[in-house]
Every structure is written in structure tokens, then in C-alpha cells.
N, C-alpha and C positions, 0 to 999 in steps of 0.2 A: 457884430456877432463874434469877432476875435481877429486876431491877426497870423498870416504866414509869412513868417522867415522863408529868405531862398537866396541863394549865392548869386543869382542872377540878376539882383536889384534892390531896390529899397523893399522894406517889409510890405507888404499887400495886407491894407483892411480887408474884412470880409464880410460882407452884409446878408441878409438873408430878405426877400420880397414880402411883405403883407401878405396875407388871403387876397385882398383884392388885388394886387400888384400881380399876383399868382394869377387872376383870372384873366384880368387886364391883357396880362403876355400871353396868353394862351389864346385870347379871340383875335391879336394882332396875328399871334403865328398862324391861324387857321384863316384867316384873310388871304384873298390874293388880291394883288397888286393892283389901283384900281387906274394906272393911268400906264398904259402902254412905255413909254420912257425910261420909269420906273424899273424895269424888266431887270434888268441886269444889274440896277442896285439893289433894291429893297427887299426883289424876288430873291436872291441869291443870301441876301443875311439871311431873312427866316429859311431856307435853305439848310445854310450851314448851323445854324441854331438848328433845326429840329434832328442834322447830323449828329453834331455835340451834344443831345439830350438821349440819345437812342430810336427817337419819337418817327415814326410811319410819316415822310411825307409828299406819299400819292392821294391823298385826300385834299394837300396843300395844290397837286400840280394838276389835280382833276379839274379843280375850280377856276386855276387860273387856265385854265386853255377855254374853259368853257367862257368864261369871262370876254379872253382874246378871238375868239373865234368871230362875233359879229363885228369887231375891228378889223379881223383880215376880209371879211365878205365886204364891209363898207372901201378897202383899199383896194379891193379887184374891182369892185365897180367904178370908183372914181380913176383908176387904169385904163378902163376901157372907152372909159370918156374924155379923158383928157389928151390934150395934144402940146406939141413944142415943147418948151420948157417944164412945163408944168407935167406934161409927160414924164420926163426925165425924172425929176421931182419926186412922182407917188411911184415911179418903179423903184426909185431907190428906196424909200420908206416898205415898197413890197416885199422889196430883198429882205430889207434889214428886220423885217418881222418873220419871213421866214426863216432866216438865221436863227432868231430867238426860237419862234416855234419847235426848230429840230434840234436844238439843243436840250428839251423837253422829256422826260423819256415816254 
């Protein structure tokens, strides 16, 4: 699509996306995350992407809690059952999802 000049580095191409390429990134950003792990990477790109576009996204963080929710009810259950090590284990995994969760707005 053309190139910018910038004192800050070499010249930067500039591309412009297809229609589809256009659709394509719009149904990733409107996805949420489908594997818990994920949370802090991939949630957070389309995060800052739908910041850097202007784009609404509580629609994005509606989904994904909704998504995460029977993942944190399957980790309180398997807590309540579990002992020794394995105890130890899924509390940590507790924690570390309610970390994520409350970072949430």
C-alpha cells in the first residue's frame, strides 16, 4: 500500500488486509480464548488490539469469563476432592485462575 519514512528506523511497508483478512481479524478479536493457559497471552493481544483500534471490548471479556467460568467450577470441585500433592497442585491452578479472573474488569 506505500511506505513511511521515520527517523526511528528503516522505512516501514504498509499493507492494507483483504475484505476477508478484514473479517477473518474481526471473528479472532471477537473470540475469546479457548484454552485457559492462553489467558495472559492471546487474551491480552486482542485486548490491546481492540485498545489500538478504538473497538468496545466488553463483549470480548463478557465471553471470555463466560467461557472460564465452568473451568473455575471444574477446579473448585476437583479442590475439594483432592489430597497431598495433588491438593497442593489444583490450589495452585485455583489461585492462578483467580488471579486471571480479577484482573478481568
Amino acid at each position: 500500500m506505500g511506505e513511511q519514512r521515520t527517523s526511528l528506523g528503516p522505512v516501514r511497508s504498509l499493507y492494507q488486509a483483504t475484505a476477508a483478512g478484514q473479517r477473518a481479524a474481526a471473528a479472532w478479536l471477537s473470540a475469546p480464548v479457548e484454552h485457559a493457559r492462553d489467558v495472559r497471552s492471546e487474551l491480552m493481544v486482542k485486548l490491546a488490539l481492540l485498545d489500538r483500534t478504538g473497538a468496545d471490548s466488553q463483549t470480548l471479556l463478557r465471553a471470555q469469563l463466560t467461557w472460564l467460568l465452568p473451568v473455575a467450577a471444574a477446579l473448585d470441585d476437583r479442590l475439594r476432592a483432592a489430597t497431598g500433592f495433588d491438593h497442593t497442585l489444583v490450589l495452585w491452578r485455583h489461585v492462578a485462575r483467580a488471579t486471571r479472573q480479577n484482573s478481568l474488569p
